[in-house]
C-alpha positions in Angstrom: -19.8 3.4 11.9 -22.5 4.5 14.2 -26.1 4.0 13.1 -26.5 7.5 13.6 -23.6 8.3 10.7 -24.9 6.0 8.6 -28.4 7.5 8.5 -26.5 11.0 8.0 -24.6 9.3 5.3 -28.0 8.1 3.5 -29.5 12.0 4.3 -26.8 13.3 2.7 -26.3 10.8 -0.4 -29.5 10.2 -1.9 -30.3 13.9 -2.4 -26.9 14.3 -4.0 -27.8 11.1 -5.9 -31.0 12.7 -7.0 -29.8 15.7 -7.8 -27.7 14.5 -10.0 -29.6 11.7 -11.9 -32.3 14.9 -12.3 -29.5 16.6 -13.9 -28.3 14.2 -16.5 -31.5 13.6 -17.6 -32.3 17.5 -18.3 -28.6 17.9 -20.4 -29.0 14.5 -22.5 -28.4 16.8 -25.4 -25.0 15.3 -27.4 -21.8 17.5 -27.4 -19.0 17.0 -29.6 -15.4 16.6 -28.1 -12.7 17.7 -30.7 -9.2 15.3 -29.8 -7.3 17.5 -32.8 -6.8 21.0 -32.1 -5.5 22.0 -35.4 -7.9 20.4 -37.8 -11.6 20.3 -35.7 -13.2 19.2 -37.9 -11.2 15.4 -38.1 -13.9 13.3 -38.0 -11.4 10.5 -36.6 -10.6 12.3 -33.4 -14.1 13.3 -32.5 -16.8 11.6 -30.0 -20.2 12.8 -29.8 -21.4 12.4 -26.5 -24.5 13.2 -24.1 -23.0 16.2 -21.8 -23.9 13.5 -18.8 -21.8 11.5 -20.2 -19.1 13.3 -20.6 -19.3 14.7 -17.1 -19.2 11.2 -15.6 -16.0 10.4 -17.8 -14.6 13.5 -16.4 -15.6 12.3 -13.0 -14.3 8.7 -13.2 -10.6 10.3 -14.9 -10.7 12.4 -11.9 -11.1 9.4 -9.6 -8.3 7.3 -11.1 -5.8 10.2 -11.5 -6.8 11.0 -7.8 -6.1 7.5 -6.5 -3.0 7.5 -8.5 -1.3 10.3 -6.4 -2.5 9.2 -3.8 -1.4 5.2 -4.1 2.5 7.4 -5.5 2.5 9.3 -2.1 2.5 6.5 0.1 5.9 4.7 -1.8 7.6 6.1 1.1 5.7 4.7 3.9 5.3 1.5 1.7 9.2 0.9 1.4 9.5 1.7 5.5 6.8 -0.8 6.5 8.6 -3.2 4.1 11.8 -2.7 5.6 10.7 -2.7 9.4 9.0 -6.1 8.2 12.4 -8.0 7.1 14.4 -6.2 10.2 11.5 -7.8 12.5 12.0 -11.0 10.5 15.3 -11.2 10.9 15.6 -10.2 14.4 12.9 -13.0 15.5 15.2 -15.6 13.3 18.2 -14.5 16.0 16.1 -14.3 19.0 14.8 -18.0 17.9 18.6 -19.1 17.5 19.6 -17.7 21.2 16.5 -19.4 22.2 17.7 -22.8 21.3 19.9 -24.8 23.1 24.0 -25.6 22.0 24.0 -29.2 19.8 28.0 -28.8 20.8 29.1 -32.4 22.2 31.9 -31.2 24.2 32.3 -28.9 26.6 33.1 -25.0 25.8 36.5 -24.7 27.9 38.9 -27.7 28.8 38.5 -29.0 32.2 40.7 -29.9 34.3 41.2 -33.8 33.5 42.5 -32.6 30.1 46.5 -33.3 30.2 46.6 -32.0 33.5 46.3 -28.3 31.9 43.2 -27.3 33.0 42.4 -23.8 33.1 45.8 -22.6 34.0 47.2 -23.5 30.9 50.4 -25.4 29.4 53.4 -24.2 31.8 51.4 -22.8 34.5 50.4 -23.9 38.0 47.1 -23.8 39.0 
């Protein structure tokens, strides 16, 4: 990041910032959040919050349910990348085999001191 977007990044967050703490300190008045819609006044499924409070829970919820879909989305391109990796792998273990030289003590075709067969084969003349 340029030095320039990072003191347009500052401009922009510590107004926001600002605004905000200004905010939560003007609605500090509690709220009650009712968990039971068919009895409301269950004093077990009630929390009596600040209203700043409650908006940075809501916030935070946001933020995880957020990164949730987004971290779900990418399974796709998680499961390619995966699969690409273990191709690659096992395409470097063959090219490293090709690269290494035959541990075979003999040679790959009879020659032609080998019962007098040679290349031509039992029966045939060369």
């Amino acid at each position: 990041m340029t030095k320039f977007g990072r003191l347009l990044k500052w401009l922009i967050l510590v107004p926001v910032l600002l605004v905000v703490a200004l905010l939560s300190v003007a609605n500090d008045h509690r709220i009650t959040l009712h968990f039971n819609p068919f009895a409301p006044a269950d004093p077990v499924l009630q929390i009596d919050l600040a209203l700043y409070q409650f908006g940075f829970a809501v916030f935070i919820l946001g933020a995880l349910v957020g990164a949730f879909i987004v971290w779900n989305s990418q399974r796709k391109f998680r499961r390619k990348a995966r699969d690409n990796r273990y191709e690659a792998a096992r395409w470097q273990a063959k090219a490293e085999q090709a690269e290494r030289p035959e541990t075979k003590t003999g040679p790959l075709l009879p020659g032609p001191g080998l019962g007098g067969q040679g290349l031509a084969g039992p029966g045939r003349t060369p």
